[in-house]
N, C-alpha and C positions, 0 to 999 in steps of 0.2 A: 486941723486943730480945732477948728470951729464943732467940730461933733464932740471930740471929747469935752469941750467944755460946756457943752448943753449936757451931755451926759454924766456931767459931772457934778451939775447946776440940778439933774432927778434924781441922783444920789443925795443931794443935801436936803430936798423938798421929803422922800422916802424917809429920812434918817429925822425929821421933824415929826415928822406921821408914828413913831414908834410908839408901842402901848405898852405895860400900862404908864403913865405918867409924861412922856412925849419926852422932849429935847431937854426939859430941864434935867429930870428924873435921869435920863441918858449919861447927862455929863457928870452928873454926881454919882452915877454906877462907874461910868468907866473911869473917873478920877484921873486922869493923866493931862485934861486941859484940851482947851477947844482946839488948839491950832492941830493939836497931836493926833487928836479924832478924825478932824476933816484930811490931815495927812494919810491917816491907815487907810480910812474908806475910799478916799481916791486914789490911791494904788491900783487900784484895781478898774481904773476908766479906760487905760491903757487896752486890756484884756477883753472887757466890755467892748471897746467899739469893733476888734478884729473879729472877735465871735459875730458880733451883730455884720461886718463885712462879711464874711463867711458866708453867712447864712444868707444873705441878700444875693450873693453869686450864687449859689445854690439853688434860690427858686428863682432866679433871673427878674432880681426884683419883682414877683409878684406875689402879693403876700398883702394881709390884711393889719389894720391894727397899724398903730403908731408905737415902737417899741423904747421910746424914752418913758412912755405911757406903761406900757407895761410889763417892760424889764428892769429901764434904771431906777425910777422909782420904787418898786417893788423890793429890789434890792437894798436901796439905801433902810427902806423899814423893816427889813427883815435884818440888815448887820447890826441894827440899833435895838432891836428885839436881841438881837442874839447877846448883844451885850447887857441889855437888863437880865436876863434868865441866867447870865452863866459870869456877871463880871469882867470879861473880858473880851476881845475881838476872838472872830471865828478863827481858825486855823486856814491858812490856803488851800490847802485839800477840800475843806470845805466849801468855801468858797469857789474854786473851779468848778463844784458836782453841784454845787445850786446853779452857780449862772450857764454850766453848760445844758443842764437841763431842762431851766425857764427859756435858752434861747431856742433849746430842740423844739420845745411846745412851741413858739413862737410863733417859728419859722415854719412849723411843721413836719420838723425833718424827722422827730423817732414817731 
């Protein structure tokens, strides 16, 4: 439990980071109110740390880079981008082909 909720703690750092305008500008694009925001976005912590297990068995843990560093964070500013450009959260589909992607770079696996 203790990983998803640091993972869940660089999704909310990520989702601060978002441009243009950061967290305020965020909440007033996505209008639905803080607690609902930090709900959608972390939906997806779950998901996040089994990819990131995954991939850690994969290269038998060895692998560079710290990936709260630079996937969960990452993420969290890029679902908060996505919701400035478009009004609303990403679609899951989406969502699955971004994180599986940043985690393949990651890990190195494609």
């Amino acid at each position: 439990m203790r990983d998803q909720l640091i993972t869940a703690a660089f999704f909310m750092q990520g989702l601060y980071d978002a441009r243009p305008g950061g967290y305020d500008a965020l909440i007033t694009a996505w209008g639905k109110g803080c607690i609902e925001l930090v709900d959608a976005l972390v939906t997806y912590v779950p998901l996040t740390t089994q990819l990131c297990d995954y991939g850690a068995k994969a290269t038998d843990g060895n692998h560079l880079g710290v990936f709260d560093y630079e996937v969960s964070a990452p993420f969290g500013k890029w679902f908060g981008e996505y919701i400035l450009e478009h009004g609303n959260e990403p679609s899951i589909k989406e969502v699955h082909i971004w994180l599986t992607k940043e985690v393949d770079t990651f890990f190195k696996l494609s």
